[in-house]
C-alpha positions in Angstrom: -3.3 31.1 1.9 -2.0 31.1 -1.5 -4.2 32.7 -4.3 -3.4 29.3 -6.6 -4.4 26.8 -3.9 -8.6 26.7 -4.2 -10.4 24.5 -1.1 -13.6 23.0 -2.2 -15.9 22.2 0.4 -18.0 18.3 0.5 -16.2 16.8 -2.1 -17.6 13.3 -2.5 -14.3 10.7 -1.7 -15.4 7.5 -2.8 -14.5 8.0 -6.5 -10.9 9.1 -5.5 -10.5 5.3 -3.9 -10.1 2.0 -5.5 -12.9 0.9 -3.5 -15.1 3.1 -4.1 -16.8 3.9 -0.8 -17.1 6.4 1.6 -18.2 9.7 2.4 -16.8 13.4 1.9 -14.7 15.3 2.9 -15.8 18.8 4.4 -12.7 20.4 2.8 -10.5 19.6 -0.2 -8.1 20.9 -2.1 -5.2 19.6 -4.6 -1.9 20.6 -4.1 0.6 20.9 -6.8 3.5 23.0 -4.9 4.7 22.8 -1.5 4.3 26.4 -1.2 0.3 25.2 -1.6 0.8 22.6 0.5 2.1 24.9 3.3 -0.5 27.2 2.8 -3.1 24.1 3.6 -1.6 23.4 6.8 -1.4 26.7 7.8 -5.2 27.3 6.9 -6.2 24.1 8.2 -4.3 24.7 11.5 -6.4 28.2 11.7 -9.6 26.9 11.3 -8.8 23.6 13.8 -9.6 21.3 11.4 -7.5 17.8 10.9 -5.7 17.0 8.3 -6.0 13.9 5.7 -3.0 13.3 2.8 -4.6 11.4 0.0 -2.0 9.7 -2.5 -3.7 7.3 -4.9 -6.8 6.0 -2.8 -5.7 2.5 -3.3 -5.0 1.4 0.2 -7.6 3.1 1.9 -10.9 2.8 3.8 -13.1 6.1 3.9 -16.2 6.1 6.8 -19.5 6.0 5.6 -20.1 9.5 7.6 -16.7 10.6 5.4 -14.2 12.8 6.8 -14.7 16.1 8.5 -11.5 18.1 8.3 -9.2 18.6 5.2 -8.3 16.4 2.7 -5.2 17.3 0.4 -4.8 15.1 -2.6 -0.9 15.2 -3.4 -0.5 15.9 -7.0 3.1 17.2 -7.6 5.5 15.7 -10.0 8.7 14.6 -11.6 11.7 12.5 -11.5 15.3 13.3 -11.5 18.0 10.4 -11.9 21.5 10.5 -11.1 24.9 8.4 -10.8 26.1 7.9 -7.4 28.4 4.7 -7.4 27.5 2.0 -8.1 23.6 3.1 -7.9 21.6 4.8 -10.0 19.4 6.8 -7.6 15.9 8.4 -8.4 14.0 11.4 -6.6 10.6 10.7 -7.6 7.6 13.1 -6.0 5.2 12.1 -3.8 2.5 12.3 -6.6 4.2 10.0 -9.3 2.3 7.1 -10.0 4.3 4.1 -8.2 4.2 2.4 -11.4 5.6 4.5 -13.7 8.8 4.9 -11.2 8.9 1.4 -11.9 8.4 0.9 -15.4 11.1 4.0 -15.9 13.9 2.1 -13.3 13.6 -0.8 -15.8 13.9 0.8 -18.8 17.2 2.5 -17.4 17.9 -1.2 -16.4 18.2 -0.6 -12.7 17.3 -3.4 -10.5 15.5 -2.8 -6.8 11.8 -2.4 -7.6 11.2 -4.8 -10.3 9.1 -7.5 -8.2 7.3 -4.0 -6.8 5.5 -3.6 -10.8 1.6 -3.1 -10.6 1.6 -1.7 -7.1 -1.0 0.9 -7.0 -0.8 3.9 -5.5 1.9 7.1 -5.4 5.9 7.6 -5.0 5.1 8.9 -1.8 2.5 6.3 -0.3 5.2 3.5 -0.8 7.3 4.0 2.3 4.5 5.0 4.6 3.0 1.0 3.9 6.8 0.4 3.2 5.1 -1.6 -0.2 6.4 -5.2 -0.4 5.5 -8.1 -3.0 7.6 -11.3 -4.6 10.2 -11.1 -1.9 11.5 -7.1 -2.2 10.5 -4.3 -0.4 10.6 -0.3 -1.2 12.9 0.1 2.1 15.7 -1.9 0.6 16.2 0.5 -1.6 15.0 3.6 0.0 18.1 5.9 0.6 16.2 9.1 2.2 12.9 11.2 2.0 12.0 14.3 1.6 9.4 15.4 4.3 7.5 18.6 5.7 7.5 18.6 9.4 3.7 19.3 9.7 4.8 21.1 13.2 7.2 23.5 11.8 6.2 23.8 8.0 9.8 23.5 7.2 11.5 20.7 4.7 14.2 18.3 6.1 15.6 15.1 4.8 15.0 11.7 6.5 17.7 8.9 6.4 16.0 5.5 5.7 17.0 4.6 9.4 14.9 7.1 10.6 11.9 6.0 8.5 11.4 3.2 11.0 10.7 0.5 8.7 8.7 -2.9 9.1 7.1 -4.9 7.7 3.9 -3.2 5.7 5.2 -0.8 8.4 7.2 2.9 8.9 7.1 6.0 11.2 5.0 7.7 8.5 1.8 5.1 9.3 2.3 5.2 12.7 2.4 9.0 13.1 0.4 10.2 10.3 0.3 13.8 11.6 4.2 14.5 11.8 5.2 14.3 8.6 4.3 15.0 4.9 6.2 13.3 2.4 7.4 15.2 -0.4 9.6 12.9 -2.5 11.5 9.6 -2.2 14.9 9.3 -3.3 15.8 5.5 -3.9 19.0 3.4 -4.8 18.6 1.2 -7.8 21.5 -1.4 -9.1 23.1 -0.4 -12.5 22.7 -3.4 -14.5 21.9 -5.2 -11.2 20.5 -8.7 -11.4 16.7 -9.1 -11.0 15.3 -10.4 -7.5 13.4 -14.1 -7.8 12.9 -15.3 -4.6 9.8 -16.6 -4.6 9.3 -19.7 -6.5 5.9 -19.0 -8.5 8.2 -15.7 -10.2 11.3 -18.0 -10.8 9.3 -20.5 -12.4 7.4 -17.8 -14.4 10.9 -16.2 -16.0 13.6 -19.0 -16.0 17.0 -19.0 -15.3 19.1 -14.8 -16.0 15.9 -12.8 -17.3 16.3 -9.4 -17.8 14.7 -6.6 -15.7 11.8 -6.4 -18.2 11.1 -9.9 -18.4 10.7 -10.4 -14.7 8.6 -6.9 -14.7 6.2 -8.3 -17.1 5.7 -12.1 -15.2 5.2 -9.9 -11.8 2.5 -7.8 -13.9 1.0 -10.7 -15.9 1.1 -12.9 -12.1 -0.5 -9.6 -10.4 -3.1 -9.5 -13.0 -4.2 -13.5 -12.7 -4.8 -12.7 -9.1 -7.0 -9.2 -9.5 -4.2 -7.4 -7.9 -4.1 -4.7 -11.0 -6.3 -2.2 -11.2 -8.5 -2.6 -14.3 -12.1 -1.0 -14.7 -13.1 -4.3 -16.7 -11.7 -6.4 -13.8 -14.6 -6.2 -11.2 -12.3 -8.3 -9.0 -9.5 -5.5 -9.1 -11.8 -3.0 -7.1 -10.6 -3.6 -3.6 -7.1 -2.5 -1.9 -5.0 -5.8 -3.1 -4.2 -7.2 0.1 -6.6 -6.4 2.9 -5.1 -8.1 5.3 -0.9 -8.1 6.2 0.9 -11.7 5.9 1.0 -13.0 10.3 4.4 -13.2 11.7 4.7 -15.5 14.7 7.1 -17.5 16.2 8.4 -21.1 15.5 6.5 -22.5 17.8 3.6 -20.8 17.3 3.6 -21.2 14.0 4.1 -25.5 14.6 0.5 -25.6 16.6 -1.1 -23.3 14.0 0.3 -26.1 11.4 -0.6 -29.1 13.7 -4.2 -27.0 13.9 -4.6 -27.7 9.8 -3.5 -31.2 9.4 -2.0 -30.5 6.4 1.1 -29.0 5.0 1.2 -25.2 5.5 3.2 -22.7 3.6 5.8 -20.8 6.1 8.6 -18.4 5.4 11.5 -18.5 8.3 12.6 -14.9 8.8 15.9 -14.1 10.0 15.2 -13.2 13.4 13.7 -16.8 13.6 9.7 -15.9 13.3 7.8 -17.3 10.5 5.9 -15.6 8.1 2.4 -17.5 7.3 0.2 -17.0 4.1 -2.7 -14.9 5.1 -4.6 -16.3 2.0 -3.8 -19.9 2.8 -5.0 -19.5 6.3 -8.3 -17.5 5.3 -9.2 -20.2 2.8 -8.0 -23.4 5.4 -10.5 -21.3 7.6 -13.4 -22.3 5.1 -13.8 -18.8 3.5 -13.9 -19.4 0.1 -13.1 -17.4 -3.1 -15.7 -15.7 -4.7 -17.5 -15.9 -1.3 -20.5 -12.6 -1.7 -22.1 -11.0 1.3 -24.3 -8.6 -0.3 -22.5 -5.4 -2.7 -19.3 -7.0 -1.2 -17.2 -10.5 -1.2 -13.9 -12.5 -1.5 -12.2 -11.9 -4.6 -12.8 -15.3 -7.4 -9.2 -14.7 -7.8 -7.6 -14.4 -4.3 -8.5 -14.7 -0.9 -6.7 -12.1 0.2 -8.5 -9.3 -1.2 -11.2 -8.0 -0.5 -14.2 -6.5 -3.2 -16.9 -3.8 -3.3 -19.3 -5.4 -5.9 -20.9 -1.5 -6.4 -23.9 -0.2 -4.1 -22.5 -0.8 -1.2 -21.1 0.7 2.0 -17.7 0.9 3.9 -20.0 -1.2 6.5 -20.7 -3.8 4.3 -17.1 -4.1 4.2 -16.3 -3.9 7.4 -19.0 -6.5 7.9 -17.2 -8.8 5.7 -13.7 -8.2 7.2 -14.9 -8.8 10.7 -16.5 -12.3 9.4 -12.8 -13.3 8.0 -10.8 -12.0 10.8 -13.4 -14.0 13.1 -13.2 -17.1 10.9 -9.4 -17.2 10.9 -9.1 -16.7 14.5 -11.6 -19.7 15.5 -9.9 -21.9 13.5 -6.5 -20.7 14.3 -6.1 -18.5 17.0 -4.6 -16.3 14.2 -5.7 -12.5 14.5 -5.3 -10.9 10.9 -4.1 -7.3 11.1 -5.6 -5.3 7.9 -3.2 -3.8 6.1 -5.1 -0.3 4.4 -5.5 3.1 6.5 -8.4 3.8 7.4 -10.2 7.2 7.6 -12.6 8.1 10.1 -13.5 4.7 10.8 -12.4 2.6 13.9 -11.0 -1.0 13.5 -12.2 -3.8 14.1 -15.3 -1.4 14.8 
């Protein structure tokens, strides 16, 4: 193991998570270099202990009981930009703040991940939940990533086609335990036109706004809805969206709108499925905003998210997220899929 990487024992993970909840982990450790994070593996493989990466906390669910086996907070740095074309391309490590990739692609003016401002979380978290909001997606504009094989401790370079992506979805979520990623390495638009899809943005920045005009409506939007993190926004300590937007088919999606007798917002996808507003349905369901059960409740600002209060307990929460999901699926035969990973604890539990 390398002398610089240290491995603190029961180190308390709630405070490392937006929500706030959850137990320890037995071992932890920060990891700076890949030589460290080698090391880790290595170590942990030798003592037969599993392995947890930890990014930014902010779309994740720690157990109560917390975690017994290693955690390894991902805290290595830097961007490097380049020409290539037409694109301006950006290798940003795993442990960037996803937000200041953002903010520094639209200084440089380069369009891709401007609707994708006020994310939480790490560089390297955003393709594992392949991060979406206002109509773009990270995989869009992911051209490859850098990735330890966690069975051969060796570095290789994954093509976005072999990421797997879906929706809120990649080959990193599903199989947590094959890879580690290192860095991302995305294609931005020089002096490319902002994305406005959705109507609410358009209608927020008018007709040709510039990169940072549309950056600051998704930020100011983001904020109306608790969906930054801010310590004096009690509403903003949750994971965003808990639970991932249902895709069904047409006509699925017509008896689901027959079912609420009133006009329901639907997104036709390409392939012909719709894409319904989780948050519409929860609140058609009867669960209303601001809705408390205990330490925990329905953000006052959107339905979507859910909120730890303070004194509470990852089963309070999953309390509350078994009463939506329940709700939503007597009232629409809708089963909401959450969208955070959770540690240690099994869903729907």
């Amino acid at each position: 193991m390398s002398l610089a990487l240290h491995i603190s024992r029961s180190v308390p993970l709630a405070p490392l998570t937006t929500f706030g909840l959850g137990g320890p982990a037995l071992s932890f450790a920060e990891v700076r270099e890949t030589s460290d994070l080698t090391s880790a593996l290595d170590w942990a493989r030798g003592m037969g202990l599993p392995v947890f990466i930890l990014g930014g906390g902010s779309n994740l669910v720690v157990a109560d009981e917390g975690f017994a086996g290693l955690v390894l907070r991902l805290r290595t740095r830097g961007r490097r930009w380049s020409e290539q074309g037409r694109e301006l391309v950006v290798e940003a490590a795993a442990g960037e703040a996803w937000d200041d990739v953002v903010a520094d692609a639209v200084a440089r003016n380069a369009a891709g991940i401007e609707c994708l401002s006020g994310i939480p979380g790490s560089a390297g978290a955003a393709p594992v939940q392949n991060i979406g909001a206002y109509g773009q997606e990270v995989a869009s504009v992911v051209r490859q990533v850098r990735v330890l094989d966690r069975r051969s401790l060796e570095e290789r370079w994954l093509d976005a086609d072999a990421c797997g992506f879906g929706y809120r979805d990649s080959i990193f979520r599903r199989k947590p335990e094959r890879f580690v990623i290192l860095s991302v390495a995305l294609g931005l638009a020089k002096d490319g036109a902002p994305s406005l899809r959705y109507p609410e943005l358009a209608a927020a920045v008018g007709a040709s706004p510039p990169l940072g005009a549309v950056r600051d409506a998704v930020l100011a939007l983001r904020r109306k809805k608790g969906m930054v993190v801010d310590a004096a926004d009690p509403d903003s300590r949750s994971v965003g969206s808990f639970f991932t937007n249902p895709i069904v088919g047409a006509a699925v999606a017509d008896e689901i709108a027959a079912r609420a007798g009133a006009e329901m917002p639907r997104y036709p996808l390409p392939d012909g499925r719709v894409k319904l507003a989780a948050a519409w349905l929860i609140e058609r369901a009867g669960i209303a905003k601001g809705l408390r059960m205990g330490p925990v409740g329905v953000s006052a600002k959107h339905a979507l998210a859910l909120v730890h209060h303070g004194g509470g307990k990852t089963a309070d929460l999953l309390r509350l997220a078994r009463h939506v999901r329940q709700t939503v699926f007597d009232r629409f035969g809708v089963s909401l899929v959450p969208e955070p990973v959770f540690l240690g604890v099994a869903w729907p539990g």
